[in-house]
N, C-alpha and C positions, 0 to 999 in steps of 0.2 A: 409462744408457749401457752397451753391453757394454763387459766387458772388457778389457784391451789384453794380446794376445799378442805374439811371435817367431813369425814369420810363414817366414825363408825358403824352405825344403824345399815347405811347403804355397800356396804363392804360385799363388791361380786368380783368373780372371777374373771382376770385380765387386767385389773385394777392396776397400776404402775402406784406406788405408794414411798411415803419415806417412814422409817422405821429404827428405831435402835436395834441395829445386829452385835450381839455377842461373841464375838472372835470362837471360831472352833474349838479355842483351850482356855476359853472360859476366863482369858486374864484381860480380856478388855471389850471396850464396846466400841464401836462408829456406827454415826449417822450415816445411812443409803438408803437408794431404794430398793425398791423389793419388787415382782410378781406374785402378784397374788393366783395360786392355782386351787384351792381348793374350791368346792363347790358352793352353790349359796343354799343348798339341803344343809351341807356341813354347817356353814356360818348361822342356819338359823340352829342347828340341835347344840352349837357347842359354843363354848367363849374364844375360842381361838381362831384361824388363820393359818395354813400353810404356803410360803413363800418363798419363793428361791430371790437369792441376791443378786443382785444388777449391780457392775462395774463399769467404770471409765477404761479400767483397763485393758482395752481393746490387744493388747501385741502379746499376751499370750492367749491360745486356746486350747483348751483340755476338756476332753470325754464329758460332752453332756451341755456344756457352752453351746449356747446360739448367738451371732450375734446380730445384736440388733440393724435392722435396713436403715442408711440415711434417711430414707421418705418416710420410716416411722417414726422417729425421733422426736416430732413434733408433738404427734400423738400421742404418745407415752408422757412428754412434758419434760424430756429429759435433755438439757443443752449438750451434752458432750456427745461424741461417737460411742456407744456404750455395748456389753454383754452383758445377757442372762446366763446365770452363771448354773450350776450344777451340785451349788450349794444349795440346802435346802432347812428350813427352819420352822417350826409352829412356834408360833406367839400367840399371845392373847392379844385377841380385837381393840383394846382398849390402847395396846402400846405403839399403834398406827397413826403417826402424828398428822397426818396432811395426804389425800389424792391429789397426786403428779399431774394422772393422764389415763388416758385406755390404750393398751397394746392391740394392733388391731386385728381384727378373728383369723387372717393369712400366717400371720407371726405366730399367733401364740396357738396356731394346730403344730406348726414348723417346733415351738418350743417343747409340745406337748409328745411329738415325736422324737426329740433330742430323749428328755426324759423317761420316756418308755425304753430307749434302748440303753440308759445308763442304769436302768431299775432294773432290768431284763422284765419287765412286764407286757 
C-alpha cells in the first residue's frame, strides 16, 4: 500500500483520499475514503472538493456504483475489496485528512461513465 501523505495544496482529480463523510441525514459522521472528481481548475478557483464515497461494502450495488478492480486496490491504497459509490459530496479542501493513493486513469474514465449516466449528463 502506498504511503499516506498531506495532501492539501496538491489535491487533483483521481486522488483516493480519507475524509469525514457526513451521513446523508446529517445525524452522524464516519471516517472513509473518498474519490476525488472534481477538476484541479476547480480546486485552484474554490476552497472545496467534490467527492464521491468509497465503501468496503462490496455485496450490494446500486445505480452509479463502480466497483473497484482487485489490481487497482493497491493503487488507490485501499486494503479491502472496495466500491465507489454514487454518493456524492463537496467539502472543503481543508477537511481531507491523508492521500490514500491514485485511482488509475482506466477506472476512473469507467467511474466517470457510471456517473454521467446516474446524472443523466
Amino acid at each position: 500500500m502506498p504511503s499516506t501523505t498531506s495532501l492539501s495544496p496538491n489535491l487533483s482529480r483521481g486522488d483516493v483520499v480519507l475524509v469525514q463523510f457526513v451521513f446523508a441525514d446529517e445525524k452522524g459522521v464516519k471516517r472513509r475514503p473518498g474519490l476525488i472528481l472534481s477538476s484541479d481548475a476547480y480546486h485552484r478557483g474554490r476552497q472545496e472538493a467534490v467527492l464521491a464515497a468509497i465503501t468496503s461494502n462490496t455485496a450490494r450495488s446500486l445505480i452509479g456504483d463502480y466497483r473497484i478492480e482487485d489490481a487497482d486496490l493497491d493503487a488507490c491504497g485501499l486494503p479491502l475489496p472496495s466500491t465507489v459509490t454514487g454518493i456524492l459530496r463537496t467539502i472543503k479542501q481543508d477537511m481531507i485528512a491523508l492521500r490514500l493513493g491514485r485511482m488509475p486513469e482506466p477506472a476512473l474514465r469507467e467511474v466517470s461513465a457510471h456517473l454521467r449516466h446516474n446524472l443523466a449528463l
